[in-house]
C-alpha positions in Angstrom: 0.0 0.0 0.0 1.2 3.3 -0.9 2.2 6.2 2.1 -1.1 7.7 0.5 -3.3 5.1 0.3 -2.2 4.1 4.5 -2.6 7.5 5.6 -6.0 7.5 3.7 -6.9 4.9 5.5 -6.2 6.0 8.9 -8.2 9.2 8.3 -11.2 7.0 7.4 -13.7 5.9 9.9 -13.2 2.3 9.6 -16.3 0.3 8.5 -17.8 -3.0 7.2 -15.5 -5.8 7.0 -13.0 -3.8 8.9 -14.8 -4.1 12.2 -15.1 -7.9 11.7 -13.1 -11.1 12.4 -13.4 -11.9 9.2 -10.9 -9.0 8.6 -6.9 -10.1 9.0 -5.9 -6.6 10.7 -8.5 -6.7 12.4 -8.3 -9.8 14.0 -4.7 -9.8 14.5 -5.2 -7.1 16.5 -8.6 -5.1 16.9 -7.2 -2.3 19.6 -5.7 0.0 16.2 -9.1 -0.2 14.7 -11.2 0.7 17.6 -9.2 3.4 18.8 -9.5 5.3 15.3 -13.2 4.3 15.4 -13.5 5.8 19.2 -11.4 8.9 18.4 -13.4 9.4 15.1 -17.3 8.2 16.3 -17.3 6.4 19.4 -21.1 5.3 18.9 -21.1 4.6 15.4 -24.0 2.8 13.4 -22.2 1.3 10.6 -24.5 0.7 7.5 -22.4 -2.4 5.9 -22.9 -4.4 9.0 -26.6 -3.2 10.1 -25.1 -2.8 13.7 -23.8 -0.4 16.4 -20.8 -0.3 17.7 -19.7 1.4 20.5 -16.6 1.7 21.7 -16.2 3.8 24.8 -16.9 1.7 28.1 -19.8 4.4 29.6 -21.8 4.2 26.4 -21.7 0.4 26.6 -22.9 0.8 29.7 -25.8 2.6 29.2 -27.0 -0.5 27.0 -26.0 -3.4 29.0 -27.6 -1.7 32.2 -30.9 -2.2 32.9 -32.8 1.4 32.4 -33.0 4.0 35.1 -36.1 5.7 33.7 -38.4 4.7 31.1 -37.1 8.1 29.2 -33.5 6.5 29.2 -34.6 3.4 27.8 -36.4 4.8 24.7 -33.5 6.1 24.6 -32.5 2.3 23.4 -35.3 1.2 21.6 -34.8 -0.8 18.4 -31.6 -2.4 19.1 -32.5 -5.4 18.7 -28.8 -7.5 19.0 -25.7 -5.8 20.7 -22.1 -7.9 19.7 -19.6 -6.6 22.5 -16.3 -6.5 20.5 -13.0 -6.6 22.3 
């Protein structure tokens, strides 16, 4: 890959495949990806994948917690499947 093309890449917000296993980089080592994807959109929604991801511990929180208020958990409504990625 050219100097270009990598530092393309690492301006990006990484998507897709990217954020998958099924991605060598990624599964090598997913810490890289998700610390461009936290610094960039820590609760991103990526359209490739029909999922969220979130990446910053309070966020993930908020969803794996059962809700305070019933204003904080429309808050939630619709996801339907959460995969915790680590």
């Amino acid at each position: 890959m050219s100097d270009d093309r990598a530092e393309d890449a690492l301006k990006r917000v990484p998507s897709g495949v990217e954020l998958t296993a099924l991605d060598p980089t990624f599964r090598a080592d997913p810490h890289p990806v998700l610390a461009r994807l936290r610094q960039r959109e820590p609760v991103h929604y990526d359209e490739q994948i029909k999922r969220w991801v979130l990446t910053r511990a309070h966020d993930i929180d908020r969803v794996l917690r059962p809700a305070a208020s019933p204003a904080c958990a429309s808050a939630f409504r619709g996801l339907v499947t959460l995969r915790v990625v680590v």
